[in-house]
N, C-alpha and C positions, 0 to 999 in steps of 0.2 A: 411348349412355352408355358411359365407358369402364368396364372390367372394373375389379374390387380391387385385382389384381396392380399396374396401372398405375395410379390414384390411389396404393399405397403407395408405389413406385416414385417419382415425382413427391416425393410430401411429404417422402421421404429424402435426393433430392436439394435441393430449396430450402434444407434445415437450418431450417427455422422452426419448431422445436420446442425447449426449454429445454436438453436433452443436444445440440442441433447447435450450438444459438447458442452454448454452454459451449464446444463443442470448435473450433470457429473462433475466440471469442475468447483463447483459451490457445496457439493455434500463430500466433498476431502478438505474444506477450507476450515482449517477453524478458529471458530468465529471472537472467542475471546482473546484470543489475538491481534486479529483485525480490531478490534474495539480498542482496545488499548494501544495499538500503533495508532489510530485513529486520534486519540487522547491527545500523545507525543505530540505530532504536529498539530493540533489544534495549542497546543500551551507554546509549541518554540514561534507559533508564527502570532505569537502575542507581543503588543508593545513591549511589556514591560520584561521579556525576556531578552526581547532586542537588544534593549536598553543597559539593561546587565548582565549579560552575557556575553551578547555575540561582539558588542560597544569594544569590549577589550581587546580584541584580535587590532594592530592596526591596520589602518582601509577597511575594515568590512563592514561600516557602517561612514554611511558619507548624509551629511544634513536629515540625517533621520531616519533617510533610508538604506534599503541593502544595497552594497553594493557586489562585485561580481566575486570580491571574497568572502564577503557575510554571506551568500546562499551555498557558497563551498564550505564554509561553516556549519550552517545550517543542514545541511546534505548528511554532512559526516557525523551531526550530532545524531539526525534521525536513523542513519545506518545503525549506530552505537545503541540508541533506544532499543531497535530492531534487534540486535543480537543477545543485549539483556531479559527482552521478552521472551523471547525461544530459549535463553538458559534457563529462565523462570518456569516457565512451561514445560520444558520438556524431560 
């Protein structure tokens, strides 16, 4: 039977534990990607985008806010964001 040392040894290198599987999948992530998806929705979930943008679909803005069409709007703009960053990128 092997010793501790070696069992923990072992288990540190597979990364099969929640902090390994984290830190492998964050160094294939990249990051100015994420940053600028990040951007995306911070600008569509802005008033004044609402307002002229997503305003024009009818329903999807009801007394101000979204309603169950404006975040189907909204969804499909951030996909659309999403796919222009990766042609950008890649």
């Amino acid at each position: 039977m092997p010793s501790t040392k070696t069992r923990s040894k072992k288990r540190n290198e597979s990364r099969d534990d929640l902090g390994g599987l984290l830190i492998t999948a964050s160094s294939s992530v990249e990051w100015k990607k994420v940053f600028l998806l990040w951007l995306v929705f911070i600008l569509m979930n802005t008033e004044i985008f609402i307002e002229k943008c997503v305003s024009r679909f009818d329903g999807a803005v009801v007394d101000g806010n979204l309603a169950m069409k404006g975040t189907l709007v909204m969804s499909i703009t951030l996909v659309i964001g999403y796919i222009f960053i990766d042609l950008l990128y890649s």
